[in-house]
N, C-alpha and C positions, 0 to 999 in steps of 0.2 A: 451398717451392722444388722444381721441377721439372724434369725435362732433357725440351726439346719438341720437335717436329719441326721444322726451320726453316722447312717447307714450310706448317707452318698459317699461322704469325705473315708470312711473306715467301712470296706468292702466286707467285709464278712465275720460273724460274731465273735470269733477265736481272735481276732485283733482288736475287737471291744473289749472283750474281756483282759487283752493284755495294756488296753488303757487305762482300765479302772481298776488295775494290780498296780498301775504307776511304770511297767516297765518299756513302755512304748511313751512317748513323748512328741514325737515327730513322725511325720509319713513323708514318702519320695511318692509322686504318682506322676504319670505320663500328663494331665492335663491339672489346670484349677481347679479346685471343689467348694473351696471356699476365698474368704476373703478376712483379711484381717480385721478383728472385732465379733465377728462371727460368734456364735454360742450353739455346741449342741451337747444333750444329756446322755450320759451312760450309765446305767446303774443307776437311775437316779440322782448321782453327781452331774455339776455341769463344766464344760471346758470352754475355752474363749481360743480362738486361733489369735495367736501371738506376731505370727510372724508368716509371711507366704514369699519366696525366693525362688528366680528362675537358676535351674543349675543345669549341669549336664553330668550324668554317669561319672563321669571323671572326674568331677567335683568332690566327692565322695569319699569319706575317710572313714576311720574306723569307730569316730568317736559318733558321724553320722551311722553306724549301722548301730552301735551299741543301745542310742536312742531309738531306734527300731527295734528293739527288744532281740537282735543280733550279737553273737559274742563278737564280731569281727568283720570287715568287711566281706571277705574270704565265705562267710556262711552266710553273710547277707545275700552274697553272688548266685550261691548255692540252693538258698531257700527263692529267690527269685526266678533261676530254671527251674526248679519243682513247682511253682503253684503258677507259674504264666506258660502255655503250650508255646512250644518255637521260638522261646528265649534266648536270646545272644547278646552280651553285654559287650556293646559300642558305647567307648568313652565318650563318643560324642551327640551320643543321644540325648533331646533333652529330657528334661522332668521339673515340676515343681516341688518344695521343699514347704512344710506345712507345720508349723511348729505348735503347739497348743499345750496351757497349763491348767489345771483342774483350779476353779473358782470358789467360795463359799457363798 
């Protein structure tokens, strides 16, 4: 167990901010960033990574994008071609699955 930056695991501050609103809970990323036990702060709050799971795109349901702060998978899909250039969703892509809950 480690205390990490939140900036490796959570790439850019609009998705900090929507972890320390509560409405992001999970991240899907192309590689590991962390490791379960893990700790980093947001806001002065801290999180523990819960859970880290290999998956593939197709894995993927709606109830995973809604914990991405997604209504759906359909605008998880969406918002994923907007902010990655040259985005194509292959079911069989992998990703890691990143689950983390806010600590006292």
């Amino acid at each position: 167990m480690a205390h990490i930056d939140a900036a490796d695991l959570l790439p850019n501050e609009h998705l900090r901010d929507r972890v320390a609103a509560g409405d992001v809970t999970q991240l899907h990323r192309g590689h590991r960033y962390a490791d379960e036990g893990d700790t980093f702060d947001v806001d002065g709050e801290r999180f523990e990574v819960v859970d880290i799971t290999r998956r593939t795109l197709g894995d993927l349901t709606d109830e995973d994008a809604r914990a991405e702060g997604s209504a759906d998978l359909d605008a998880y899909r969406e918002r994923l071609a907007r902010v990655h250039d040259d985005f194509e969703w292959d079911d069989d892509s992998p990703v890691v699955r990143h689950v983390f809950e806010r600590r006292e």
